[in-house]
C-alpha positions in Angstrom: 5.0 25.3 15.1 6.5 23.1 12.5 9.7 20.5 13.8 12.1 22.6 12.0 11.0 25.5 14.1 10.8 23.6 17.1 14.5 22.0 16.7 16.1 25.5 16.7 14.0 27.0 19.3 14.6 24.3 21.5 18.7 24.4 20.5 18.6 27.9 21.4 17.4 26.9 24.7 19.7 24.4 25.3 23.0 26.1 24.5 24.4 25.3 28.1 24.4 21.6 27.2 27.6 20.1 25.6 27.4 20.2 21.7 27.2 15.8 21.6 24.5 15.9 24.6 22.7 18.7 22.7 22.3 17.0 19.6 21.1 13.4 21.2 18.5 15.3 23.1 17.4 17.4 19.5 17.0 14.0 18.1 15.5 12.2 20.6 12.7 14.6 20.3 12.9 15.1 16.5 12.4 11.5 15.8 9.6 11.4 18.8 7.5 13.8 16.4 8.6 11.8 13.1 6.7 8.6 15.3 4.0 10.7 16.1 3.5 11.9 12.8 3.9 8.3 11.0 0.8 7.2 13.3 -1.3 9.9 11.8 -1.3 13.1 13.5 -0.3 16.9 11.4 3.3 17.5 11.8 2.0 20.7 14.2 -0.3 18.3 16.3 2.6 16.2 17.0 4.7 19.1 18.0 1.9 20.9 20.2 2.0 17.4 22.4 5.4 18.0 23.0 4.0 20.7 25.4 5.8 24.3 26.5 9.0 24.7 25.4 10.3 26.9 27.3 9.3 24.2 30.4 10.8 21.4 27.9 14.0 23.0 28.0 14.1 23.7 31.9 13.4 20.0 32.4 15.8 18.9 29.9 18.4 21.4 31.7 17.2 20.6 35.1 18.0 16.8 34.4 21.5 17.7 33.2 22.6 19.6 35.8 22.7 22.7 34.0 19.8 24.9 34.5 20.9 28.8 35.5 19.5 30.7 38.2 18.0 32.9 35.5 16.8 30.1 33.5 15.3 28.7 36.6 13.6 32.1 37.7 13.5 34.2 34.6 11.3 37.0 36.4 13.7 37.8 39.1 16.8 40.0 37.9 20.6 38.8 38.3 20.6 42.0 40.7 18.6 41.1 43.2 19.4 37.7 43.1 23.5 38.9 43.4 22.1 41.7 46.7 20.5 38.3 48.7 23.6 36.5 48.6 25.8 39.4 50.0 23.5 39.3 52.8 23.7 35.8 53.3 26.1 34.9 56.2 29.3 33.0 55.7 27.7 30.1 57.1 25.0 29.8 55.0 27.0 30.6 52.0 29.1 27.4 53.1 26.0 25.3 53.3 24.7 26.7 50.0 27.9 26.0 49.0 27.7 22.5 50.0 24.1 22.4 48.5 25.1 23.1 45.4 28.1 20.6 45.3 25.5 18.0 46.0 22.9 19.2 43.8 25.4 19.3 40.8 26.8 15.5 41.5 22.8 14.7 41.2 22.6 17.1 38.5 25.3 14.8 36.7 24.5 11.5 37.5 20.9 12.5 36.2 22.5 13.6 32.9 24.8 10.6 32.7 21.0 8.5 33.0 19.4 10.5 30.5 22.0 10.7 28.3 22.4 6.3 28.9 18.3 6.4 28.5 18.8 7.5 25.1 21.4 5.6 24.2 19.2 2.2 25.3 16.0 3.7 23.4 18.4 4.3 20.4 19.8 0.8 20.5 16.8 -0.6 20.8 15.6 1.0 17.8 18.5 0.1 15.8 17.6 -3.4 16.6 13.9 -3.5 16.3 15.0 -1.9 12.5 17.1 -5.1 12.3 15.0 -7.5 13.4 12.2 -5.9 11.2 14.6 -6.5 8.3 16.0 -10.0 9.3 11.8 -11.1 9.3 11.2 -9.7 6.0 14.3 -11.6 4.6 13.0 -14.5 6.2 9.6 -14.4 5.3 10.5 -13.9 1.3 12.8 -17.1 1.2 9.9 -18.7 2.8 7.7 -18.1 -0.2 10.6 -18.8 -2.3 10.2 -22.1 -0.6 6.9 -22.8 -0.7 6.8 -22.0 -4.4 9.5 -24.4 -5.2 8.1 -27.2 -3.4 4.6 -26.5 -4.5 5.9 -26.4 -7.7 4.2 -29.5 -9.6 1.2 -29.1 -7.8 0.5 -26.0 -9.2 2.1 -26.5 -12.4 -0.5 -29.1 -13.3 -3.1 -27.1 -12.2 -2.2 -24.4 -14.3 -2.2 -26.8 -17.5 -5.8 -28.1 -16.3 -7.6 -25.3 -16.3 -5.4 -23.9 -19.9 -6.9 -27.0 -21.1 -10.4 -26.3 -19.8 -10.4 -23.5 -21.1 -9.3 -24.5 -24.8 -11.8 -27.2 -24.6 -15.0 -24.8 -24.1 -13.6 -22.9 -26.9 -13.4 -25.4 -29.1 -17.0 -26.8 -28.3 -18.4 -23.3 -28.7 -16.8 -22.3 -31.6 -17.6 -25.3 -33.2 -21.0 -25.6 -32.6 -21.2 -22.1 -33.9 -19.2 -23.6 -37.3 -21.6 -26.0 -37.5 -24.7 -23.4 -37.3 -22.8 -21.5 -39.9 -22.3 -24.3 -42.1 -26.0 -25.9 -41.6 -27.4 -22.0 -42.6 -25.4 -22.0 -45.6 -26.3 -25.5 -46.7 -29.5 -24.5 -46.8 -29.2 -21.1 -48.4 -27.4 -23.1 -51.2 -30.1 -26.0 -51.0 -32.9 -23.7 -51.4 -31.6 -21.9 -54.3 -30.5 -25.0 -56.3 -34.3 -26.3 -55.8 -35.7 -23.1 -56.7 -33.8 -23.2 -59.7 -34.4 -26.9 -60.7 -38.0 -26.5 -60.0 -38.1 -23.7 -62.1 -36.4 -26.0 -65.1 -39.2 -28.5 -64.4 -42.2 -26.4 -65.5 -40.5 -26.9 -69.1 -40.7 -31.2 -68.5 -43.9 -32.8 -68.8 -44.8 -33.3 -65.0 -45.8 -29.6 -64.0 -46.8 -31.0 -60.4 -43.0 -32.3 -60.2 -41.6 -28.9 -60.8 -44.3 -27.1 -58.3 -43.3 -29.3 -55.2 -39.7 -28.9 -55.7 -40.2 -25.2 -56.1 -42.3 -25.2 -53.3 -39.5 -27.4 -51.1 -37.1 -24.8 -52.4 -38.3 -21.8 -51.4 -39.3 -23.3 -48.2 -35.6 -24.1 -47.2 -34.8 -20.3 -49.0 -36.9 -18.9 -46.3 -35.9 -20.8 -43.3 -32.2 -20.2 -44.3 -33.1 -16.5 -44.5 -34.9 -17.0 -40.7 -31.3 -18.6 -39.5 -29.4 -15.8 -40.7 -29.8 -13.8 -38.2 -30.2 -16.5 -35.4 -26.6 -17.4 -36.4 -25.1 -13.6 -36.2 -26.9 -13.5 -32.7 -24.9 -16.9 -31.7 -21.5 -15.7 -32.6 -21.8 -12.3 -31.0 -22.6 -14.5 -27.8 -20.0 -16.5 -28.3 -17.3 -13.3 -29.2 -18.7 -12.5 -25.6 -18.1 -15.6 -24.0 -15.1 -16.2 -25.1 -14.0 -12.6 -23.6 -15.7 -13.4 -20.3 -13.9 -16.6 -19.9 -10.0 -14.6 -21.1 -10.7 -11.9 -18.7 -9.8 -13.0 -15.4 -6.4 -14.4 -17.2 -5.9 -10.4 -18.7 -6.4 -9.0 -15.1 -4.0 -11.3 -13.9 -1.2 -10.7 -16.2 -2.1 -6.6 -15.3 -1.2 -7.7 -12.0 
């Protein structure tokens, strides 16, 4: 049974009660099975729990004062039930009478507590929602606080570590400038002594223009070794550089 379903069965069950007391008591339970459902449980789990009701209602009548003798015996007929008080005697009937006067004062002031019951367990709710709000209120000026007066220590913390961190890029981009610019010295180096050495084979020192050939091509070759040395170390640094900016991107997602 869903808590629509129970709400208008248990109304229809209740129609004996005054429309304002009727209502409180639909509530009262409605918002029980909102709790119960809020802490985890299937909206038909949380009315099941509730238990019969048919016995619900009779309680709830009983407590008000206003359960009928067919609501309180629905498997004897009005009949029989009007044939046994003919044959009652007159002094019983004034003792039932008497009975019943007392049983409907209890019957009232139980209804006047349940129905003040509710009202305190509705108040209180009411305030525990205020005071729930009033904490929350308090508790974001308090950060508001604490930020403001924290303010310059964490303000200089902040440019530290910006600084930091534009420190070790200039120190790794710059040593990976200087690797660049030591490869292409060299490249240039080697090719300008290949080509002078080459110019000395036409002088008169033929051992002159061999070693600086030689010393060219030497510094060609390792310039060519570098080459790729030097892609590998600014891929690594691309890489570092993206490792040390991350944490700063995932807090700006944030």
């Amino acid at each position: 049974m869903t808590r629509n379903e129970f709400r208008n069965a248990l109304s229809a069950r209740l129609l004996t009660l005054p429309m304002s007391e009727s209502t409180k008591t639909l509530d009262f339970y409605d918002e029980m099975i909102c709790d119960r459902i809020e802490d985890g449980m299937t909206e038909e789990a949380a009315v099941a729990a509730l238990g019969d009701i048919d016995k619900l209602a009779r309680e709830i009548l009983s407590q008000y004062g206003s359960l009928s003798a067919e609501a309180a015996n629905p498997g004897v007929p009005a009949a029989s039930a009007k044939t046994d008080g003919n044959n009652t005697s007159n002094k019983n009937f004034t003792g039932e009478s008497e009975s019943d006067y007392a049983k409907s004062h209890a019957g009232n002031d139980a209804a006047n507590n349940t129905s003040s019951n509710i009202d305190n367990q509705t108040r209180v709710q009411s305030q525990s929602h205020r005071d729930s709000d009033r904490i929350k209120s308090e508790n974001r000026l308090l950060k508001i606080l604490i930020i403001f007066i924290t303010f310059p220590i964490w303000i200089t913390a902040l440019a530290i570590i910006i600084s930091l961190v534009f420190a070790l890029f200039g120190i790794i981009w710059s040593l990976v400038v200087s690797l660049i610019a030591i490869v292409a010295s060299l490249l240039i180096s080697g090719v300008a002594s290949i080509g002078y050495g080459v110019g000395l084979f036409f002088s008169p020192s033929p051992l002159r223009a061999l070693f600086t050939l030689g010393c060219g091509l030497s510094i060609f070759g390792i310039s060519l070794i570098l080459i790729p040395l030097t892609g590998k170390c600014v891929r690594g640094a691309a890489w570092l550089s993206r490792k040390i900016v991350s944490p700063f991107g995932k807090f700006r997602k944030k």
